[in-house]
C-alpha positions in Angstrom: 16.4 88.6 129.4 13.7 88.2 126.5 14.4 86.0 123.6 16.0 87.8 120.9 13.9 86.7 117.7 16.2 86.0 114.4 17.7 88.9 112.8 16.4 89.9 109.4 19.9 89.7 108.2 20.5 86.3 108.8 17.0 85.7 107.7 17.5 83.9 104.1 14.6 83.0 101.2 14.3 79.2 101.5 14.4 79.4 97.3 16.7 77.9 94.9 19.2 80.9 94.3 21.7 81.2 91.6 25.5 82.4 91.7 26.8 85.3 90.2 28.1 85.1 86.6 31.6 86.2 88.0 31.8 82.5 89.4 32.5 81.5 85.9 35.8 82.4 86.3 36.2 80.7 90.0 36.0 77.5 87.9 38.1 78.5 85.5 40.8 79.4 87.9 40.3 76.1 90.3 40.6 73.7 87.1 44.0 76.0 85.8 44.9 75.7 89.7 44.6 71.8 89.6 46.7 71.2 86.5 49.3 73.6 87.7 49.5 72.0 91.0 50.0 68.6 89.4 52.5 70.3 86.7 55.7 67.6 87.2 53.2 65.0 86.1 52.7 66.8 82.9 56.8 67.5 82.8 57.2 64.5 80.2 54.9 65.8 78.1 56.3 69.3 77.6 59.5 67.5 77.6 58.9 64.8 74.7 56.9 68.3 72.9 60.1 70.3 72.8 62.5 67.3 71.9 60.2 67.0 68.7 60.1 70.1 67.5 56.3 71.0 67.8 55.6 74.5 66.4 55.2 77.1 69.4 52.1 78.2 67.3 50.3 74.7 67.6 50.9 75.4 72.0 49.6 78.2 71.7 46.3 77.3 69.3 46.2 74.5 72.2 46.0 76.5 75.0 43.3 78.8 73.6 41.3 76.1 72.6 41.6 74.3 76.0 40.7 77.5 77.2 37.6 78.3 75.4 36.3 74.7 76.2 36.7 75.6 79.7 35.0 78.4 79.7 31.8 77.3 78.1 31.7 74.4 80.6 32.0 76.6 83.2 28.9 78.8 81.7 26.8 75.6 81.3 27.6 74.6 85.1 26.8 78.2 86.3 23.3 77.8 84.5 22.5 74.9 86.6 24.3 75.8 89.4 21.1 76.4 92.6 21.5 76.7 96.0 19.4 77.2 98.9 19.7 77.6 102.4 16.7 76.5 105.1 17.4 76.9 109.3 18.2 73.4 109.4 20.5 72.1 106.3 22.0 73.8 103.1 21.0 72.8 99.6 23.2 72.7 96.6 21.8 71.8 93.3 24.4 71.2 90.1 25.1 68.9 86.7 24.8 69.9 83.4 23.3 66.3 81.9 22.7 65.0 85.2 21.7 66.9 88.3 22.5 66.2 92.3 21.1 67.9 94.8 23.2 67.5 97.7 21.4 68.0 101.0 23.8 69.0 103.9 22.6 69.5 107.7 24.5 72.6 109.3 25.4 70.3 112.5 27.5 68.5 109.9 29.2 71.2 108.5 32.6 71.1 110.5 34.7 73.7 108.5 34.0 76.8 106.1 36.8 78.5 104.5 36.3 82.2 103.6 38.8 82.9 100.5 38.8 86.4 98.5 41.5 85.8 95.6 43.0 88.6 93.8 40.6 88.5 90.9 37.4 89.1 93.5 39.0 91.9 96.1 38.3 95.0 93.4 34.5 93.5 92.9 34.5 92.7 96.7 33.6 89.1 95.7 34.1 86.1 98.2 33.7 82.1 97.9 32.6 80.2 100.8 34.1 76.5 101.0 32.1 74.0 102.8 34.0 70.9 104.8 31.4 68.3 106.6 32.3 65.2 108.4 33.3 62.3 107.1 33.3 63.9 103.5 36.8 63.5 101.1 36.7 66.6 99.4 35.1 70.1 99.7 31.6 69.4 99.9 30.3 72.6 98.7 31.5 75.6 96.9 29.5 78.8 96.5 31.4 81.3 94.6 31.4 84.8 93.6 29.2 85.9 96.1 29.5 89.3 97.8 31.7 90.0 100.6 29.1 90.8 103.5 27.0 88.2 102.3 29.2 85.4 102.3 30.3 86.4 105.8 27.0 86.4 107.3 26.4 83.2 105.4 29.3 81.4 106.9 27.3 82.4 110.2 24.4 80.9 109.5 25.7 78.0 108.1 28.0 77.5 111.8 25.3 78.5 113.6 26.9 81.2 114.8 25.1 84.2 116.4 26.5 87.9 115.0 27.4 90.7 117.6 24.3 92.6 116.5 22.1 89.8 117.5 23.1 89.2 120.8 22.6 92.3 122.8 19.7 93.9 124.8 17.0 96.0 124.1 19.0 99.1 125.0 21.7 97.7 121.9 24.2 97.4 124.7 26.5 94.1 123.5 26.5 91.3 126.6 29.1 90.8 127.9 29.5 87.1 126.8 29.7 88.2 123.3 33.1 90.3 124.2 34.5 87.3 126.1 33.4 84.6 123.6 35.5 86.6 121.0 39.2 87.1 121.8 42.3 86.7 119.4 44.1 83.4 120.4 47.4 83.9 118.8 49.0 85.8 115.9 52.3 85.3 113.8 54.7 88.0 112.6 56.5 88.0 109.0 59.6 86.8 110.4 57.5 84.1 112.1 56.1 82.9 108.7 59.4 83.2 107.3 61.1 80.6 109.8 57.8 78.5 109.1 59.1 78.2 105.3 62.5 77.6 106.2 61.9 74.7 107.9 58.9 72.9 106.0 60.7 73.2 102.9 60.6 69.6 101.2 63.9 69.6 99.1 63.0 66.0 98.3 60.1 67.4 96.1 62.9 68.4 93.5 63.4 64.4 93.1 60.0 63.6 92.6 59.0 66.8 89.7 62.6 65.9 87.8 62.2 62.4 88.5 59.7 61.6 85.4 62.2 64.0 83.4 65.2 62.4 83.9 64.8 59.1 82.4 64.1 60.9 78.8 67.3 62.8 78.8 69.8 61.5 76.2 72.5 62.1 79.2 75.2 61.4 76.2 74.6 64.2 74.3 73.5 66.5 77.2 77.6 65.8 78.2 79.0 66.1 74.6 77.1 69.5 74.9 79.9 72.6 74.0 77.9 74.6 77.5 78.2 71.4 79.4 82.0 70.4 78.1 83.0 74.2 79.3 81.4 73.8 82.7 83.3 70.7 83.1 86.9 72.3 81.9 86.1 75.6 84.1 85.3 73.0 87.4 88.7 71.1 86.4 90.6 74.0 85.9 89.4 75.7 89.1 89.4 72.7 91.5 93.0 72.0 89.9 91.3 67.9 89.2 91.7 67.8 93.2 89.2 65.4 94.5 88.4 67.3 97.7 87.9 70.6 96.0 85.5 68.8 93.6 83.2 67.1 95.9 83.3 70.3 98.0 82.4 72.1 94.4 79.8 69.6 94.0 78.1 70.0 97.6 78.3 73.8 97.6 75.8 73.1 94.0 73.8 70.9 96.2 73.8 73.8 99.1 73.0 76.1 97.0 70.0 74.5 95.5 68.4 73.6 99.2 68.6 78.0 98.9 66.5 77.9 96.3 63.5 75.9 97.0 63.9 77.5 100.5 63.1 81.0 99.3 60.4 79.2 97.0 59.1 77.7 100.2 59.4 81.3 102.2 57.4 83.2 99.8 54.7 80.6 99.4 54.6 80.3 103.2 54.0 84.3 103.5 51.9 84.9 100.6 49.4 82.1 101.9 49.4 83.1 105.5 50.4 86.9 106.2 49.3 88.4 108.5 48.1 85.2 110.2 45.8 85.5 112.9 44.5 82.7 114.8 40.5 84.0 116.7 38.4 82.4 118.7 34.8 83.6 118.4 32.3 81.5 120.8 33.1 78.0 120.3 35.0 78.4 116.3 38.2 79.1 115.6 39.0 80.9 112.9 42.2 81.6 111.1 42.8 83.8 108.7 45.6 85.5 106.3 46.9 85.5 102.8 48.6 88.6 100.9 47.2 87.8 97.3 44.2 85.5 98.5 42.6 86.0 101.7 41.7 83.6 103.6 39.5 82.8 106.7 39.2 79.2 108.1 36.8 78.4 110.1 36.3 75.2 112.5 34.2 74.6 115.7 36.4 73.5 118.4 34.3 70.5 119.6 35.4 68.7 116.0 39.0 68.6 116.9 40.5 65.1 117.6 43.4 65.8 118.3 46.5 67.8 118.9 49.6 67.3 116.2 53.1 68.8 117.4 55.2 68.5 114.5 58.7 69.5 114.3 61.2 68.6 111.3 65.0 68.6 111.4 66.1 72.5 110.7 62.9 73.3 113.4 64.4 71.1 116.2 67.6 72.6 115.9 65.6 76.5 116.2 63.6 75.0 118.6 59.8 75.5 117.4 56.8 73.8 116.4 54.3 73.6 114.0 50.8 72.6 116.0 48.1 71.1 114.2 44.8 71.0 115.2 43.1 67.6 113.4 39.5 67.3 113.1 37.5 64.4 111.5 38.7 64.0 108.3 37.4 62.0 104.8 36.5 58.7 104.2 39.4 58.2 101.9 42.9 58.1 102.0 44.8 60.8 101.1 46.4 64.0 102.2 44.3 66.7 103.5 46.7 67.9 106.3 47.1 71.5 104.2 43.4 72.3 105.3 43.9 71.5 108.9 44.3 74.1 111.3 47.7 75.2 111.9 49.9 77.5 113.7 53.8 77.7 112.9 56.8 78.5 114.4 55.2 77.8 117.7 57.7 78.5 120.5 57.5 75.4 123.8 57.0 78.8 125.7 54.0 79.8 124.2 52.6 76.2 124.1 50.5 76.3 127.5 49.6 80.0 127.4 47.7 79.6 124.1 45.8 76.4 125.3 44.6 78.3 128.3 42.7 80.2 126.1 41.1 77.3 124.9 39.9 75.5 128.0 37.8 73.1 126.3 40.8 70.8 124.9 43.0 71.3 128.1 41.5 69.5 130.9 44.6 68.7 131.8 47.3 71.9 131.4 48.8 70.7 127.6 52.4 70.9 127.8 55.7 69.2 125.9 56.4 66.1 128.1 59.8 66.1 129.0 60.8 62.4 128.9 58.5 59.7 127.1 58.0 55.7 128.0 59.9 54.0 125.2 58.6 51.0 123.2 60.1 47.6 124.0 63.3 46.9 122.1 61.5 44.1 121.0 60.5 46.5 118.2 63.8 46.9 116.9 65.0 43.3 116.9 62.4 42.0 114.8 63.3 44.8 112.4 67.3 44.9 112.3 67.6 41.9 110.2 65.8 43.5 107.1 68.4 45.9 105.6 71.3 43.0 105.8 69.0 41.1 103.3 70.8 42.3 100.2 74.2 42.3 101.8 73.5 38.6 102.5 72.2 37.6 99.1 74.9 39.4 97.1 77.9 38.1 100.0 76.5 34.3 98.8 76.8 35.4 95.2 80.4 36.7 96.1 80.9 33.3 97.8 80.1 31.3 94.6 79.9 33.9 91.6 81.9 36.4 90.5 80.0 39.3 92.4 81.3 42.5 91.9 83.7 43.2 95.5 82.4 47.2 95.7 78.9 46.6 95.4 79.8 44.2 98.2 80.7 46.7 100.4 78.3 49.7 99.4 75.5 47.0 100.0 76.9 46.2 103.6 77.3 50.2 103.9 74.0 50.6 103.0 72.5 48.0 105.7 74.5 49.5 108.3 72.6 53.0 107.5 69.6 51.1 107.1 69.9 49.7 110.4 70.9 53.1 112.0 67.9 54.8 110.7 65.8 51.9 112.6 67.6 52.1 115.8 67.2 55.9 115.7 63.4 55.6 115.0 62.8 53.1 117.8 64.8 55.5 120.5 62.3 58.1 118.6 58.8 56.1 119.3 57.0 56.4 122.9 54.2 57.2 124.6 53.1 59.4 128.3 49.8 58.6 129.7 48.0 61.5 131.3 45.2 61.6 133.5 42.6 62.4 130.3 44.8 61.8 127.1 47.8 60.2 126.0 50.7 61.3 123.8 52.6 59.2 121.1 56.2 60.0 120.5 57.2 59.3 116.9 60.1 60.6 114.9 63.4 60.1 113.1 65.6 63.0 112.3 62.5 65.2 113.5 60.5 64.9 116.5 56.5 64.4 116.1 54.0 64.8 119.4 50.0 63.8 119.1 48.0 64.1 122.0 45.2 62.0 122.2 42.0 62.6 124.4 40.5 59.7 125.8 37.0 60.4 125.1 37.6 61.1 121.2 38.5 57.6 120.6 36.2 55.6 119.0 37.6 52.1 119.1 41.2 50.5 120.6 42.2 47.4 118.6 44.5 45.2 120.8 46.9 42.8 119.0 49.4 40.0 120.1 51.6 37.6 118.1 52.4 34.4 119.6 55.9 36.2 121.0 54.2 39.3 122.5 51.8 36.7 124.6 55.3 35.4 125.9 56.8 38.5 126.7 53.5 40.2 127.9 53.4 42.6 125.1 51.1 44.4 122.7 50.4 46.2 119.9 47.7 49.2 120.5 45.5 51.2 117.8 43.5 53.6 118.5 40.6 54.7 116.3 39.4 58.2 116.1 37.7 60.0 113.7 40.5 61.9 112.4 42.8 58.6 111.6 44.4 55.7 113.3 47.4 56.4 116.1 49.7 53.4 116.3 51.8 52.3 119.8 53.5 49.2 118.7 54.9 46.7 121.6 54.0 48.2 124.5 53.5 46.1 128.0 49.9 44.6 128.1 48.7 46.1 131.7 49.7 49.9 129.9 47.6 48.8 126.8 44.5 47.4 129.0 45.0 50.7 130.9 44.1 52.7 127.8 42.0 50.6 126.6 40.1 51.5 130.2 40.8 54.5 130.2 39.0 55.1 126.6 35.9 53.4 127.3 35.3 55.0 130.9 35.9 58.6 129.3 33.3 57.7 126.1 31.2 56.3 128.8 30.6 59.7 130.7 30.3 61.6 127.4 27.0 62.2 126.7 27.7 65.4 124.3 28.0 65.0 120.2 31.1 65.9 119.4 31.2 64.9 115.9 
């Protein structure tokens, strides 16, 4: 077969280009988007605004203002806002008083996001988000640009070849191209509905009210005439029975778990319906969204590793959440929401979906059953922590006059403390395969990462002065998506992976990064 020369599609000017002027309002909506998604910091504020008595007219003269200043620095960045795209790297030139030109190579581009939000579907407008290795935040953002377009730049920019390129001279499609792009798995509504369910964070409540509640004057919120009636209607109706009461006070706690569930459903289907996980050539691609579409794209030779996660209401239905982790930034800081993920994975479907991606299964990836544990070494260097209060405050009972009951809620609470310990040790182990190895981690969930041998960088082997004793170790294993922890495990098992790694990374010759 004769080389197929580029198409002409594909073919871009190597000029500085501009973005449309509808990108002015992609701005606008990202920086609205940022406040809105840090909202319970500004809580206090609103709060301490209302307790004073601003005028509703001053909000609003705010608002507009803040809005207007947005808007014209979102003109003056679009003005200086160039980018340019060569066969080798992207370009992206921006700053209003100062410019940076950011020069990115395309085989450092690990992840593109395709999103079309509501505001861009009726102009058939798309923004392309660029993710490159190592980086710790969005690298590049070109927005506003039309839908075909900004698909067939995401190709360029993977170096991805399109179906019309790669057929013959009779424009008959080979038959690699058909093979190379087959639908991995897919997710029904009822599927994303389960995924809400059980990664709803009710503990989030805490931390939004949390700033709010230390500036409530809780005195007069009781002496209130609505809050003095709630009280006489729960009196009257639990009959001042102590059991009815806490069961009345439960059933308020129940009912607010419904709440931020169906908060958590809808958010879970309006970002990921109908979600459709694709594999064309060697990218995945994963798309979905009911207001905002969204297509996700990530070449399969930058994921490190494999991330089973399953929280408390998911173990009991019996499904996963999978993960697939690729390098991520230089800093700290949570990223996992622009991984690639598929929920409410059934242990079923777990080794039928990874057969269709043969290049992380060398061995077949299945749930282990059973798991080496760590020593209980672990848990007796641990135990002692949580009886530190009970210990002070049983001294100051010994000698001072130290209140009997907080006594005994601060020996309750060590007890629990030491519970939750125990329950994470039995949680943490590890299963050695013949090319990767899992960790086992967990408490009231149940968490599995499988680790290839030849994706880690760098094994960091520790001992205190008891491990050398007792023969033990403490492993970390470097990859470029994090650090994976296996805490007192038997030193032959840790010079094993520690083997294991280097002989793997020793027969890979291929950049995988």
């Amino acid at each position: 077969m004769t080389e197929q020369s580029p198409s002409p599609e594909l073919e871009l000017e190597a000029t500085w280009q501009a973005l449309s002027p509808w990108s002015i309002i992609s701005f606008v909506a990202s920086v609205f988007k940022a406040m809105l998604s840090n909202a319970y910091a500004l809580i206090p504020i609103f709060y301490a605004g209302w307790s004073n008595d601003i005028p509703l007219l001053w909000v609003i003269e705010g608002g507009l203002l803040l809005l207007v200043l947005l808007s014209l620095f979102a003109f003056l960045q679009w003005t200086k806002f160039r980018f340019r795209i060569s066969a080798s790297q992207l370009d992206v030139k921006q700053g209003i008083l100062f410019t940076k030109t950011d020069e990115i190579p395309l085989s450092r581009i690990q992840n593109i996001r395709y999103e079309q939000p509501f505001y861009f579907r009726p102009l058939d407008l798309a923004t392309l988000v660029i993710e490159t290795a190592g980086s710790s935040k969005d690298e590049a953002k070109l927005a506003a640009l039309d839908a075909k377009q900004a698909q067939t730049l995401k190709l360029q920019l993977l170096q991805l070849s399109s179906a019309k390129e790669q057929t013959t001279a009779d424009n008959i499609p080979q038959r690699s191209t058909i093979d190379n792009h087959q639908p991995i798995i897919k997710r029904s509504l009822g599927d994303l509905i389960l995924f809400g369910l059980y990664q709803n964070n009710f503990i989030w409540f805490a931390i939004i009210a949390g700033p709010v509640m230390g500036q409530i004057e809780w005195e007069k919120v009781a002496e209130s005439a609505v809050i003095q009636s709630i009280f006489d209607w729960a009196i009257q109706a639990t009959h001042n029975n102590i059991i009815l009461q806490t069961s009345l006070f439960m059933s308020l706690i129940v009912i607010g778990y419904i709440v931020f569930s169906m908060i958590s459903i809808l958010a879970s289907v309006l970002k990921y319906h109908p979600y459709s996980l694709d594999k064309r050539q060697q990218t995945l691609q994963r798309s979905g969204g009911v207001i905002a579409h969204q297509q996700d794209a990530l070449a399969i030779k930058r994921i490190q590793l494999i991330h089973f996660h399953q929280p408390l209401l998911a173990r009991i239905l019996k499904i996963w959440t999978i993960y697939l982790k690729q390098v991520k930034g230089s800093e700290i800081e949570q990223k996992t929401q622009k991984h690639m993920l598929i929920p409410s994975v059934r242990p079923a479907e777990i080794s039928s979906l990874f057969q269709k991606l043969p290049s992380l299964n060398q061995d077949e990836i299945t749930l282990p059953n059973e798991y080496h544990p760590i020593h209980i070494d672990w848990f007796y260097k641990r135990v002692w922590l949580p009886f530190m209060p009970f210990v002070l405050l049983l001294i100051g009972w010994l000698t001072t006059a130290v209140d009997k009951e907080l006594l005994v809620v601060s020996f309750v609470a060590a007890m629990l403390g030491a519970g939750l310990l125990f329950l994470r040790f039995k949680q943490w182990g590890y299963v050695i395969e013949k090319h990767a190895i899992w960790q086992r981690t967990g408490l009231l969930g149940a968490d599995w990462k499988r680790i290839p041998f030849d994706k880690i960088q760098h094994v960091t082997l520790t001992q205190t002065a008891s491990q050398k004793k007792q023969q033990l170790a403490y492993v970390q294993l470097g990859l470029a998506s994090g650090l994976i922890n296996i805490p007192y495990i038997e030193l032959s098992v840790a010079n094993k992976i520690t083997a294991r790694s280097l002989n793997a990374v020793a027969k890979q010759y291929k950049q995988w990064i």
